[in-house]
mmCIF file as Biopython writes it, N, C-alpha, C and O atoms, coordinates in Angstrom:
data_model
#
loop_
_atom_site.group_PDB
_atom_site.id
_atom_site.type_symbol
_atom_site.label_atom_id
_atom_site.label_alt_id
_atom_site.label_comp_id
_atom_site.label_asym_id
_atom_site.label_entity_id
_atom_site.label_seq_id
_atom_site.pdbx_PDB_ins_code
_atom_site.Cartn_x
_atom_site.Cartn_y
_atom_site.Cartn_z
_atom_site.occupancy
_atom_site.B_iso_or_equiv
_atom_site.auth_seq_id
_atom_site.auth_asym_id
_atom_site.pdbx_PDB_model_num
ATOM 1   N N  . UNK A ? 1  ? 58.908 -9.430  45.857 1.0 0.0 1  A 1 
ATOM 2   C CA . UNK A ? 1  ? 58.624 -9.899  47.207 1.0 0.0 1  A 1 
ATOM 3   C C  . UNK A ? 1  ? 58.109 -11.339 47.176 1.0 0.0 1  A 1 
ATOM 4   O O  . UNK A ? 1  ? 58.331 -12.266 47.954 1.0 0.0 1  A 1 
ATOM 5   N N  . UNK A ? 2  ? 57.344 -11.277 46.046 1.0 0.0 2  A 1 
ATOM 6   C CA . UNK A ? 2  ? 56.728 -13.060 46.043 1.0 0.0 2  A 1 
ATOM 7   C C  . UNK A ? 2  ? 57.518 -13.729 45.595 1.0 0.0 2  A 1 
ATOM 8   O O  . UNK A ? 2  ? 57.259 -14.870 45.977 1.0 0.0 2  A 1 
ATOM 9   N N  . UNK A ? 3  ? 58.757 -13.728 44.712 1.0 0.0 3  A 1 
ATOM 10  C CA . UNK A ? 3  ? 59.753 -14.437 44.167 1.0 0.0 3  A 1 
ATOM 11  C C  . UNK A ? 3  ? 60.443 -14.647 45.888 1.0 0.0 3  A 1 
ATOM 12  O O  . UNK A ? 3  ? 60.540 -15.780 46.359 1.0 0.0 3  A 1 
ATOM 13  N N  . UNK A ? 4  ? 60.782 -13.676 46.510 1.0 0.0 4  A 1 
ATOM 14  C CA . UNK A ? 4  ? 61.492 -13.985 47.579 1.0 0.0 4  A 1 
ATOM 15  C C  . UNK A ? 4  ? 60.996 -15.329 48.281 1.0 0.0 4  A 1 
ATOM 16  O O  . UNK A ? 4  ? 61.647 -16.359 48.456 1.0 0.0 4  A 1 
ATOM 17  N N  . UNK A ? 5  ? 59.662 -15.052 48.643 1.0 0.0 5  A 1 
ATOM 18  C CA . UNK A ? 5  ? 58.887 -15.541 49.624 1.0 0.0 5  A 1 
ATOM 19  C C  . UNK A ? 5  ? 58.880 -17.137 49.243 1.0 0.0 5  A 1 
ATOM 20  O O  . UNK A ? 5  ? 59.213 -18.007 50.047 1.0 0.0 5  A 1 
ATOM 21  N N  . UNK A ? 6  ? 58.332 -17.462 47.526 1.0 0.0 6  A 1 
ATOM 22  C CA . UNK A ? 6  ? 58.600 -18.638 46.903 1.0 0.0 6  A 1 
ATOM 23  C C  . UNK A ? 6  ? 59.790 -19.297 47.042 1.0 0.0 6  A 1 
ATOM 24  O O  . UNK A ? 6  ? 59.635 -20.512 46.913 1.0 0.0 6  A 1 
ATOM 25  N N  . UNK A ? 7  ? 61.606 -18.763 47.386 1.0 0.0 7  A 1 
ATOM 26  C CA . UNK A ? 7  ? 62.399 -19.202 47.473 1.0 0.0 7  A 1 
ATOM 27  C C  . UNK A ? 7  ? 63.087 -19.823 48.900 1.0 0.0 7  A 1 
ATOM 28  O O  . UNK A ? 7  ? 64.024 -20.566 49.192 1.0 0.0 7  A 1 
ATOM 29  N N  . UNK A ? 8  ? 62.033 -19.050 49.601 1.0 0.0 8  A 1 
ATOM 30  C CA . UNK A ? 8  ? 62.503 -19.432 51.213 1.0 0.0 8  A 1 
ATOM 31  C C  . UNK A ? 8  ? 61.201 -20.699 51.257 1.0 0.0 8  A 1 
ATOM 32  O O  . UNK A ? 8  ? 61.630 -21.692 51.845 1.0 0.0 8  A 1 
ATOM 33  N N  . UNK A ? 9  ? 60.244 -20.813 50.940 1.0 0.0 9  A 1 
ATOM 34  C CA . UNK A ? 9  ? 59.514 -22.054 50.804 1.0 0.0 9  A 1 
ATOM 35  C C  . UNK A ? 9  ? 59.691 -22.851 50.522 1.0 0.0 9  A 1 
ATOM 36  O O  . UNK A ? 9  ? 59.070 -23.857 50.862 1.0 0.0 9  A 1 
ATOM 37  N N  . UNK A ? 10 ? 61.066 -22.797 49.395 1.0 0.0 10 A 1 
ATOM 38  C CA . UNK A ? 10 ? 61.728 -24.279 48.632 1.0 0.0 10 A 1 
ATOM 39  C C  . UNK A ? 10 ? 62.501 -24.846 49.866 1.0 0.0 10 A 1 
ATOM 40  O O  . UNK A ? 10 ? 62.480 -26.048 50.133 1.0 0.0 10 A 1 
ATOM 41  N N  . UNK A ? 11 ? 63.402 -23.627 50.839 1.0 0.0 11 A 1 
ATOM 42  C CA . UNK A ? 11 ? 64.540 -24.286 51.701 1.0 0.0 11 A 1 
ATOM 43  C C  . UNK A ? 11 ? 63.796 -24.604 53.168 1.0 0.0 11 A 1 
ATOM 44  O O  . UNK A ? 11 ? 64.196 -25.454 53.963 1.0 0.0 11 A 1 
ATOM 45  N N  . UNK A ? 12 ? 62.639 -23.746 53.355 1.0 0.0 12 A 1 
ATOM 46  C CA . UNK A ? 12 ? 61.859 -24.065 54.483 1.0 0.0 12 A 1 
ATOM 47  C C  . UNK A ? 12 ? 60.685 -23.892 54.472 1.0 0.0 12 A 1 
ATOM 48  O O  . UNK A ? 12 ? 59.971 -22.905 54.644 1.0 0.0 12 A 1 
ATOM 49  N N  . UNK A ? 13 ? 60.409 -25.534 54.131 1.0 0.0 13 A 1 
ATOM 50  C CA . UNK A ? 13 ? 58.796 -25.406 53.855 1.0 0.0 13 A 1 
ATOM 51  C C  . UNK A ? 13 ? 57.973 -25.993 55.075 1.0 0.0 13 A 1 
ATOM 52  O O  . UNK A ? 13 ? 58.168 -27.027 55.712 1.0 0.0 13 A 1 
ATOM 53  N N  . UNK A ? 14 ? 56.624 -24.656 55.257 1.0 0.0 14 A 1 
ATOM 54  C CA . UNK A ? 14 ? 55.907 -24.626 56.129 1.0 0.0 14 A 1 
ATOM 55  C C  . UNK A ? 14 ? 55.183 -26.052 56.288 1.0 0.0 14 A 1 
ATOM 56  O O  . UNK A ? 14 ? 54.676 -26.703 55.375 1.0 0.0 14 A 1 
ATOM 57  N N  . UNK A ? 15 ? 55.264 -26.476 57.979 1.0 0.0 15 A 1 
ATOM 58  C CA . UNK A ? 15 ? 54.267 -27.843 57.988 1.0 0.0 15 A 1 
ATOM 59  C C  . UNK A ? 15 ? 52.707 -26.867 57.188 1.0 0.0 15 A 1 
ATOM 60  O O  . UNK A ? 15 ? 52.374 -25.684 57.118 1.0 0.0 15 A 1 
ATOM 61  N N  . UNK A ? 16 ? 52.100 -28.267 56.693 1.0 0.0 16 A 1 
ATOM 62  C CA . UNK A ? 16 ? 50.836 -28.108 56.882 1.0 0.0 16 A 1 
ATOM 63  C C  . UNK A ? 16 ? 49.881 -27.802 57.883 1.0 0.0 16 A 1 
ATOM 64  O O  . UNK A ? 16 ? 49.800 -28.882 58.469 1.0 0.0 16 A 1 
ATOM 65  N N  . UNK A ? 17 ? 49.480 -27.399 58.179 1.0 0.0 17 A 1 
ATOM 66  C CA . UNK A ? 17 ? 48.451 -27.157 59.811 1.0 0.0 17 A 1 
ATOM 67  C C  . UNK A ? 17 ? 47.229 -28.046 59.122 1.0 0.0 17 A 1 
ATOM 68  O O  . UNK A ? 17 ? 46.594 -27.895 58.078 1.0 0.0 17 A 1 
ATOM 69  N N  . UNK A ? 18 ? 47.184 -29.110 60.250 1.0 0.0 18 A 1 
ATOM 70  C CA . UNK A ? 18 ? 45.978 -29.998 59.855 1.0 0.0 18 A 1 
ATOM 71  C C  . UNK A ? 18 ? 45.136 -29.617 61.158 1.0 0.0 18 A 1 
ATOM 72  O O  . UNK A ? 18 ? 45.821 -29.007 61.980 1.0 0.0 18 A 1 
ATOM 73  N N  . UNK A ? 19 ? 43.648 -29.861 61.586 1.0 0.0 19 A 1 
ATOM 74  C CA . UNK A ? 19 ? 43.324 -29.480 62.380 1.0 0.0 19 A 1 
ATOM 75  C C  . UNK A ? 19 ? 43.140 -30.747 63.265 1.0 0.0 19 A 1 
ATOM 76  O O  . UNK A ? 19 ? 43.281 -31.804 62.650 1.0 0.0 19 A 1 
ATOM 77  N N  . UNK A ? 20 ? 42.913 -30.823 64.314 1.0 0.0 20 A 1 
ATOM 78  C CA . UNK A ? 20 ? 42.916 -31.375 65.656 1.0 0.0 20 A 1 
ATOM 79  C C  . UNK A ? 20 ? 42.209 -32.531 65.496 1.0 0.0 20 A 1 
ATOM 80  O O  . UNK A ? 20 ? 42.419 -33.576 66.112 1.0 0.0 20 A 1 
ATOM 81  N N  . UNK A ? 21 ? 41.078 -32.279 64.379 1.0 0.0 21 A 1 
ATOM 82  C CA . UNK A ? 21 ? 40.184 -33.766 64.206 1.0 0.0 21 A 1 
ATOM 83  C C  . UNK A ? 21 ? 41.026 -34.415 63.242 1.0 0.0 21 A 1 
ATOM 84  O O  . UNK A ? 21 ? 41.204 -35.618 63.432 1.0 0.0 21 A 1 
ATOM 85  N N  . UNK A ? 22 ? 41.575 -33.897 62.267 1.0 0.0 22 A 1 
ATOM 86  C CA . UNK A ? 22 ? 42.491 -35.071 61.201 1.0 0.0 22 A 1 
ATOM 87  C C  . UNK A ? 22 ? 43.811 -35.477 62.016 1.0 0.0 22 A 1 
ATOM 88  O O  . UNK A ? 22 ? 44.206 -36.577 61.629 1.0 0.0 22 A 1 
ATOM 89  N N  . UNK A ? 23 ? 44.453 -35.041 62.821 1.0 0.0 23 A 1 
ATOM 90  C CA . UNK A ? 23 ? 45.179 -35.125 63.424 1.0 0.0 23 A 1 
ATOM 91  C C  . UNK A ? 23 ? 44.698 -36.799 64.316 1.0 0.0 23 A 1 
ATOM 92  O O  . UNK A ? 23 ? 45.078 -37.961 64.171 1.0 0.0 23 A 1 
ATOM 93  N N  . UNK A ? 24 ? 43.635 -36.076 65.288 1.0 0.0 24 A 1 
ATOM 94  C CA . UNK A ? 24 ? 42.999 -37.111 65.939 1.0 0.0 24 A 1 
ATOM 95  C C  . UNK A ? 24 ? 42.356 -38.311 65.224 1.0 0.0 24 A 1 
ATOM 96  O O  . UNK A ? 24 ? 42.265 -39.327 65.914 1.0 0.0 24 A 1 
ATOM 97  N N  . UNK A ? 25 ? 41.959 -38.365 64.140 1.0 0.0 25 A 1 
ATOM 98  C CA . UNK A ? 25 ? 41.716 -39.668 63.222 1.0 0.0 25 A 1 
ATOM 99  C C  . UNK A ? 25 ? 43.491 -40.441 62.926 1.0 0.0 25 A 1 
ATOM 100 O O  . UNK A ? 25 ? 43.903 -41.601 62.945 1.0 0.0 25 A 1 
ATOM 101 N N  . UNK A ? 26 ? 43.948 -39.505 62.749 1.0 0.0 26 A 1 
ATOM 102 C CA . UNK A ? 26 ? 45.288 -40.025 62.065 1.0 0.0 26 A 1 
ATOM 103 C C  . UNK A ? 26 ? 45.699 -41.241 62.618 1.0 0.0 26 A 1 
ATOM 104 O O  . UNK A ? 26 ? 45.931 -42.351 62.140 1.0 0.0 26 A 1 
ATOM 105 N N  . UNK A ? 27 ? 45.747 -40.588 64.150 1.0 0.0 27 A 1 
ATOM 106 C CA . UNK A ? 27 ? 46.160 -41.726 65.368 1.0 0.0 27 A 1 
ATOM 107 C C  . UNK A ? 27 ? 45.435 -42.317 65.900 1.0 0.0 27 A 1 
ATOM 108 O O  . UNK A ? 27 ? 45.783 -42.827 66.964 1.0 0.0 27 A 1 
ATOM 109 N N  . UNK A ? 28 ? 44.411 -42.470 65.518 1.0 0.0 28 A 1 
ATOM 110 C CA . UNK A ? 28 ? 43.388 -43.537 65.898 1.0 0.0 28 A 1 
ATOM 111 C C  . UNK A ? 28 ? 43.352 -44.195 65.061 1.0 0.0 28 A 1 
ATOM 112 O O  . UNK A ? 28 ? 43.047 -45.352 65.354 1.0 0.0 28 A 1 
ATOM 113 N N  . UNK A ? 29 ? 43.569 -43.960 63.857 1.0 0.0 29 A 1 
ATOM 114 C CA . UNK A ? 29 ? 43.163 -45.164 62.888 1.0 0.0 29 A 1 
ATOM 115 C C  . UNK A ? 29 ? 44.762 -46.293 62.894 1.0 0.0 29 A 1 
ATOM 116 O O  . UNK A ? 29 ? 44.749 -47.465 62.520 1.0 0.0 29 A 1 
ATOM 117 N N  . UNK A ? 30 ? 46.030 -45.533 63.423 1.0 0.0 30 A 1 
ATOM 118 C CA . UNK A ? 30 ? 46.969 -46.447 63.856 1.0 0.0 30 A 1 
ATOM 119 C C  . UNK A ? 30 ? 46.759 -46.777 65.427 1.0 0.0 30 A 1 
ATOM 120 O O  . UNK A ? 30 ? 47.418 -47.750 65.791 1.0 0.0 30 A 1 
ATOM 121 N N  . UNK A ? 31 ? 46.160 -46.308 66.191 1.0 0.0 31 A 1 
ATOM 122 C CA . UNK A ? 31 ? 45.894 -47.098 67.312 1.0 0.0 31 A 1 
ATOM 123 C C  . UNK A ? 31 ? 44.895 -48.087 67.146 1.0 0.0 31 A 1 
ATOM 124 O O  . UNK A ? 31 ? 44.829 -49.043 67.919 1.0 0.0 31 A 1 
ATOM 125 N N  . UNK A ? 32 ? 44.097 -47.932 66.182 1.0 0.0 32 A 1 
ATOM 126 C CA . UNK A ? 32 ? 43.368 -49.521 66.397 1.0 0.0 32 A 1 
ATOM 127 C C  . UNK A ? 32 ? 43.963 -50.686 65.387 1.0 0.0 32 A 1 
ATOM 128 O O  . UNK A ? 32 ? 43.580 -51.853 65.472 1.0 0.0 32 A 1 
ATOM 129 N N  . UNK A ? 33 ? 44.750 -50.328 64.609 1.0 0.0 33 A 1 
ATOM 130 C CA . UNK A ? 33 ? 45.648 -51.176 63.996 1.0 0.0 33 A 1 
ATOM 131 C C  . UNK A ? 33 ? 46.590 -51.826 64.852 1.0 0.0 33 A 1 
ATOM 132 O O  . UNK A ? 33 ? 47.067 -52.915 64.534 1.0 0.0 33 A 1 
ATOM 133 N N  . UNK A ? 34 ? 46.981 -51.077 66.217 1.0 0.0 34 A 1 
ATOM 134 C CA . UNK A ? 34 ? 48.106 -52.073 66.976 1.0 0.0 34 A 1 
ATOM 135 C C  . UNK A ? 34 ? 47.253 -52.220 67.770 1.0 0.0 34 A 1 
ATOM 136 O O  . UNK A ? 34 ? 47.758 -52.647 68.808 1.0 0.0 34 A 1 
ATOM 137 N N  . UNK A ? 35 ? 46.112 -52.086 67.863 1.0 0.0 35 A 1 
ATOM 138 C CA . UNK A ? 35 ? 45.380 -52.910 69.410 1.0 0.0 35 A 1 
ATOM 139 C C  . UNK A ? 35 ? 45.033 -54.157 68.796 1.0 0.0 35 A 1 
ATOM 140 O O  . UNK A ? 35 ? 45.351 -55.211 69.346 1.0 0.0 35 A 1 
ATOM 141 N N  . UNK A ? 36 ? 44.255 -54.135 67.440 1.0 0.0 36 A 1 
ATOM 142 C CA . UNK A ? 36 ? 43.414 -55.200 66.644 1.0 0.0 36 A 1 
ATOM 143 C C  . UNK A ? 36 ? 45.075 -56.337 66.716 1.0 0.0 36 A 1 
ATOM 144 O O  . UNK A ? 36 ? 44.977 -57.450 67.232 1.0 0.0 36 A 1 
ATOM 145 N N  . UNK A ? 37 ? 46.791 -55.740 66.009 1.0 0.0 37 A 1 
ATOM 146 C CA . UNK A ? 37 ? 47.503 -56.487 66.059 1.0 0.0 37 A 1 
ATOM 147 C C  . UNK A ? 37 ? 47.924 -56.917 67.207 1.0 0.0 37 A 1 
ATOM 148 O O  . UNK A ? 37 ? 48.162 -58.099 66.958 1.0 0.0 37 A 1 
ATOM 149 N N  . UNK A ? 38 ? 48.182 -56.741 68.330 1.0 0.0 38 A 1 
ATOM 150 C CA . UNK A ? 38 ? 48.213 -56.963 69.822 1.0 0.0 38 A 1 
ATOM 151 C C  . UNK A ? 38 ? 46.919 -57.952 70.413 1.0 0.0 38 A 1 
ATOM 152 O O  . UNK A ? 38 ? 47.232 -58.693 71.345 1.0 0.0 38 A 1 
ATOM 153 N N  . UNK A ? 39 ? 45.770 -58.000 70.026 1.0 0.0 39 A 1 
ATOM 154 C CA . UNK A ? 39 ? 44.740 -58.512 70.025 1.0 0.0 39 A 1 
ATOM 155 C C  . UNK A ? 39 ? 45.163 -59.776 69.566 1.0 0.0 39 A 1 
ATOM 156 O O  . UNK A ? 39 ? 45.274 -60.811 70.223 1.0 0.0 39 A 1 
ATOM 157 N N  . UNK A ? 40 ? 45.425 -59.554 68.170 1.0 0.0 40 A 1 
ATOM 158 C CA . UNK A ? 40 ? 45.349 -61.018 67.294 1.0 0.0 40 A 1 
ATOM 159 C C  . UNK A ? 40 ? 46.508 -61.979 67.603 1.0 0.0 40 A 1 
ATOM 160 O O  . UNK A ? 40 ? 46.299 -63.133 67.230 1.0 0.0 40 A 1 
ATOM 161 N N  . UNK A ? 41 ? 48.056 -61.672 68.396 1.0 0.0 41 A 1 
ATOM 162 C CA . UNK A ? 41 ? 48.733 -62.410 68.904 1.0 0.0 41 A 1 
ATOM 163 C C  . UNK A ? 41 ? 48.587 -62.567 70.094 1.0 0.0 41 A 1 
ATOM 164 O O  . UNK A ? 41 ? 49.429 -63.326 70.574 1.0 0.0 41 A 1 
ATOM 165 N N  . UNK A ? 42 ? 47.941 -62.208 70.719 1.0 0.0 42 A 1 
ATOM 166 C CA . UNK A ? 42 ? 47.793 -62.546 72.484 1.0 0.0 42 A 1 
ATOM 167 C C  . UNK A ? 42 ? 46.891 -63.893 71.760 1.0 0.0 42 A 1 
ATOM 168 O O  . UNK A ? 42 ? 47.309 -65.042 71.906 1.0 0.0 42 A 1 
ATOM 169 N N  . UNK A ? 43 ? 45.412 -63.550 70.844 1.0 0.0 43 A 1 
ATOM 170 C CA . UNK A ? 43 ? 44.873 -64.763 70.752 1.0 0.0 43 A 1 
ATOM 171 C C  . UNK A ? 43 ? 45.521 -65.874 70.496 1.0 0.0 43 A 1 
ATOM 172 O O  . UNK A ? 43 ? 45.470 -66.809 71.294 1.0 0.0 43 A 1 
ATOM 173 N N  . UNK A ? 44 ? 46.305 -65.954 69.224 1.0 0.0 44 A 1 
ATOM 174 C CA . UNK A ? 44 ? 47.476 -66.957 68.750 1.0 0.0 44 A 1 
ATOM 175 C C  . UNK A ? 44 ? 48.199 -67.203 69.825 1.0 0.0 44 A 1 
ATOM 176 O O  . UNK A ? 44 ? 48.744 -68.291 69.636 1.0 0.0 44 A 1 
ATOM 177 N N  . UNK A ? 45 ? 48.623 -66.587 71.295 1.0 0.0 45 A 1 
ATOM 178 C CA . UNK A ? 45 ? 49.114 -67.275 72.043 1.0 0.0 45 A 1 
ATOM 179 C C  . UNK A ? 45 ? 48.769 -68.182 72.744 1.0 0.0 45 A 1 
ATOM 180 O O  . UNK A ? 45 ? 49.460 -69.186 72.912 1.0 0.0 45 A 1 
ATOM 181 N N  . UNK A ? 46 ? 47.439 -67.958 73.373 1.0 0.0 46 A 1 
ATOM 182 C CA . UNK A ? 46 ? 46.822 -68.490 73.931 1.0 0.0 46 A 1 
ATOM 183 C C  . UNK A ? 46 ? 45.916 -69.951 72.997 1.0 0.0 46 A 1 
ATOM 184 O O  . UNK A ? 46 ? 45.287 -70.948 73.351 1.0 0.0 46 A 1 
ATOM 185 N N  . UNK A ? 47 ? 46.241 -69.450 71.941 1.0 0.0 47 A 1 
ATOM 186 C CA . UNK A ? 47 ? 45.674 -71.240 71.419 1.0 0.0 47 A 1 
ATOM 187 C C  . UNK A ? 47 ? 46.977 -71.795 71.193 1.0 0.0 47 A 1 
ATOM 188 O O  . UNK A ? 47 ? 47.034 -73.012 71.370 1.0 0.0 47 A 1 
ATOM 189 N N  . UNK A ? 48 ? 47.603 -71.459 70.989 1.0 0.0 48 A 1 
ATOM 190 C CA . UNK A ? 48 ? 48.780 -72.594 70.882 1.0 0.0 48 A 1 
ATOM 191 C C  . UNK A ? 48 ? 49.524 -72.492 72.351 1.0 0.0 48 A 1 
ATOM 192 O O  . UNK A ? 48 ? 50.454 -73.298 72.365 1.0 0.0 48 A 1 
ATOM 193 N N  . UNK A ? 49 ? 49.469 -72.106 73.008 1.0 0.0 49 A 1 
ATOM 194 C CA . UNK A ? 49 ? 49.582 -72.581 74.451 1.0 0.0 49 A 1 
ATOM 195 C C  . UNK A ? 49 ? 48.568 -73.602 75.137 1.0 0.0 49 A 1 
ATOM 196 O O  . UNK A ? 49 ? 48.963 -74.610 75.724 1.0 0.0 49 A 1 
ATOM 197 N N  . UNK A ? 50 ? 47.420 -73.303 75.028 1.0 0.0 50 A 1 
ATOM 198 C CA . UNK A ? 50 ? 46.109 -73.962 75.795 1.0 0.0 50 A 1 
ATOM 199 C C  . UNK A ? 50 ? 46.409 -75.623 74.209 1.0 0.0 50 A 1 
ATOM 200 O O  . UNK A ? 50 ? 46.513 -76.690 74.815 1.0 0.0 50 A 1 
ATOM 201 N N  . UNK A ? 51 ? 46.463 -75.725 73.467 1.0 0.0 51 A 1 
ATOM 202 C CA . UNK A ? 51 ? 46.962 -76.962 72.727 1.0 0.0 51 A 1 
ATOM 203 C C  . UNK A ? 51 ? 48.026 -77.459 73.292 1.0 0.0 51 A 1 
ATOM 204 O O  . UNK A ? 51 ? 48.048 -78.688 73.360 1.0 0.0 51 A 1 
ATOM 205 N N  . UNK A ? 52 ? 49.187 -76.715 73.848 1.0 0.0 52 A 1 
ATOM 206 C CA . UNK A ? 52 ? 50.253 -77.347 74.489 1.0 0.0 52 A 1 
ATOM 207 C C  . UNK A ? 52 ? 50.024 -78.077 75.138 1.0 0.0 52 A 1 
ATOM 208 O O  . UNK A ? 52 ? 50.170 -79.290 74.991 1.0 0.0 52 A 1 
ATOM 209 N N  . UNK A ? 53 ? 49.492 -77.343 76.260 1.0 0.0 53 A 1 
ATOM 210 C CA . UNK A ? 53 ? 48.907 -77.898 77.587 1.0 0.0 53 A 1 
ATOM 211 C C  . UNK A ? 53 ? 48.284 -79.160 77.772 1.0 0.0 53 A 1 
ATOM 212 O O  . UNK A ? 53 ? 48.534 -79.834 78.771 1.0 0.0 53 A 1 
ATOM 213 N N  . UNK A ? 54 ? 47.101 -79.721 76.458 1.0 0.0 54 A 1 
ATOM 214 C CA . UNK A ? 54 ? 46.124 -79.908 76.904 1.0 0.0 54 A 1 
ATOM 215 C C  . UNK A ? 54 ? 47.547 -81.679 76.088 1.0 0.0 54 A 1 
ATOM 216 O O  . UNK A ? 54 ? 47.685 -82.750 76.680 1.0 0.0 54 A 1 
ATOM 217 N N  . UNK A ? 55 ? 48.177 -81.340 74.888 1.0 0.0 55 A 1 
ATOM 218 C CA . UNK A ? 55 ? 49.319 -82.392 74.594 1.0 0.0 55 A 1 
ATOM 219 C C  . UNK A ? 55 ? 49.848 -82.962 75.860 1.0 0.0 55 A 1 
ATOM 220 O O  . UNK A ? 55 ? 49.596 -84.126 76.171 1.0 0.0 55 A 1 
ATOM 221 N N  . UNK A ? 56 ? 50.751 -81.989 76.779 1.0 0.0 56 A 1 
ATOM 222 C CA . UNK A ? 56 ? 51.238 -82.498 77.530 1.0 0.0 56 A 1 
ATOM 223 C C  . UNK A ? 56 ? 50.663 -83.149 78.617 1.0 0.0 56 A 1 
ATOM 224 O O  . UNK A ? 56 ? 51.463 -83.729 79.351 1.0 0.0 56 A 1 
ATOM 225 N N  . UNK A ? 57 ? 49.314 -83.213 78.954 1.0 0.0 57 A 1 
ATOM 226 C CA . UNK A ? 57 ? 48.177 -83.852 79.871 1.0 0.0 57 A 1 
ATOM 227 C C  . UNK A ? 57 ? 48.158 -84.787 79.333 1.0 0.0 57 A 1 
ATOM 228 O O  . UNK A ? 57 ? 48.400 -85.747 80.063 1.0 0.0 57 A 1 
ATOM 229 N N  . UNK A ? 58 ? 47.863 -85.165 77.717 1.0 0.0 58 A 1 
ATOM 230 C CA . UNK A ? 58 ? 47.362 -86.473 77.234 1.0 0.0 58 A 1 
ATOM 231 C C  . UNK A ? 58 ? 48.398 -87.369 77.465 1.0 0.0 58 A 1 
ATOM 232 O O  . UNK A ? 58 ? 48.294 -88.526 77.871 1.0 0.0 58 A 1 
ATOM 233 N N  . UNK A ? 59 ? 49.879 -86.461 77.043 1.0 0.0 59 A 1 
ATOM 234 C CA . UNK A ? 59 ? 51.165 -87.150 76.833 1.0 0.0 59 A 1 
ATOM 235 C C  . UNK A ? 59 ? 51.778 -87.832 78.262 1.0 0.0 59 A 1 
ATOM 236 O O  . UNK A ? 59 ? 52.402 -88.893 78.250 1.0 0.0 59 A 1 
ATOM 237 N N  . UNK A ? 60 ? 51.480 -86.994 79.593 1.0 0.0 60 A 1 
ATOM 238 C CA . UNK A ? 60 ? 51.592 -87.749 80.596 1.0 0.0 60 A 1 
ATOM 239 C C  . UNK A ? 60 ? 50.597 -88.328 81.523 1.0 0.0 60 A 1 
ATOM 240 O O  . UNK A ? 60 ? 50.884 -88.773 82.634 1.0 0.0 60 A 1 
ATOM 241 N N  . UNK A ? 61 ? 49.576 -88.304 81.078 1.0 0.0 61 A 1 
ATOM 242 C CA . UNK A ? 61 ? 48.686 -89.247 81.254 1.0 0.0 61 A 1 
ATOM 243 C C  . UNK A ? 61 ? 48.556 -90.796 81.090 1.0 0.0 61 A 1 
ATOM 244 O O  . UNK A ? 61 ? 47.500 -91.360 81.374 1.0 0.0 61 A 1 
#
């Protein structure tokens, strides 16, 4: 019976059951990885935009 049981495990193996808190870390620890990266190019936009800006004032000035 356990030889059986071992052979249907090779062709269909059971997820792991993680519980609700590792689960919930899992995706939090990639949600603050794309907020922190979403974060860090909005900043980079905004300085090299607000430098644009401040070029093209001097430049037609």
């Amino acid at each position: 019976m356990n030889q059986i049981r071992l052979e249907l495990e090779m062709f269909f193996p059971q997820e792991e059951k993680n519980s609700l808190l590792a689960r919930f870390k899992e995706k939090s620890v990639s949600g603050v990885f794309v907020g922190l990266t979403v974060l860090a190019m909005a900043g980079w936009i905004y300085l090299l935009s607000s430098m644009f800006l401040k070029f093209m004032l001097w430049w037609f000035s």
